[in-house]
N, C-alpha and C positions, 0 to 999 in steps of 0.2 A: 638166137635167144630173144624172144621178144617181151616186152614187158609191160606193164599197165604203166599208164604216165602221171596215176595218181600214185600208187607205189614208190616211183622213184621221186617224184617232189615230196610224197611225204619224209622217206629217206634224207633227201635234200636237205629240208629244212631241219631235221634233226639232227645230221651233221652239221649244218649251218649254226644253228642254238647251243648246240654241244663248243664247239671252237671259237663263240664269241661269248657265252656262258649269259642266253638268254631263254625265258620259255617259248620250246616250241609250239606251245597252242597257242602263242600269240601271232604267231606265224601262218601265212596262208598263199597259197600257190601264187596269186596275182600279185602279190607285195612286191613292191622293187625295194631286192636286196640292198643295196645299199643304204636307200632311206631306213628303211626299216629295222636293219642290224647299226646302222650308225657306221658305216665302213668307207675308209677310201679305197681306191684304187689297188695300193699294195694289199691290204687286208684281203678284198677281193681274189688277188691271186694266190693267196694261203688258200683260201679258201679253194679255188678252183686243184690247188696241188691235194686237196684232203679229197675234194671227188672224184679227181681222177687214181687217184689211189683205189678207195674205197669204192669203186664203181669197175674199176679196172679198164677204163676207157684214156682214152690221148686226144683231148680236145684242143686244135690249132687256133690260133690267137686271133686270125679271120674271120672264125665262125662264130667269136663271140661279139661281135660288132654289134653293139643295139641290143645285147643280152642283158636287159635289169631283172626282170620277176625270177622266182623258181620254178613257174611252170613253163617261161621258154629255156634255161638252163638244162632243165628238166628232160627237155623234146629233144633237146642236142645229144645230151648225154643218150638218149633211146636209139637214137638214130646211131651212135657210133656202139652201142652194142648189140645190135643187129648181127 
């Protein structure tokens, strides 16, 4: 199944806004999440548990290495629902 990578960062960020209870149109693929949501580290990994849920993907802790924005999150998440 492949998917548009605007699609799923749009997805993204509106899980993203939904679980930190912020607006998503303030949110945009290049933001690094964490700046931009106000998030540490743990918060982050709620976060990564709500899209792999909701995404139905298993993203390993290696391949997030240097993952800030939503649109490289985004590409990760594409890549494991292929």
């Amino acid at each position: 199944m492949t998917s548009n990578p605007n699609d799923t960062s749009a997805r993204l960020m509106t899980l993203a806004a939904k679980r930190f209870r912020v607006d998503a149109s303030t949110l945009a693929p290049e933001d690094d999440f964490f700046e931009k949501l106000q998030i540490d580290s743990l918060q982050a990994l709620e976060l990564l548990s709500d899209v792999e849920e909701a995404f139905g993907v298993e993203i390993p802790d290696y391949e997030l290495q240097g993952v800030v924005t939503f649109a490289a999150l985004a590409a990760k998440i594409d890549v494991r629902r292929v």
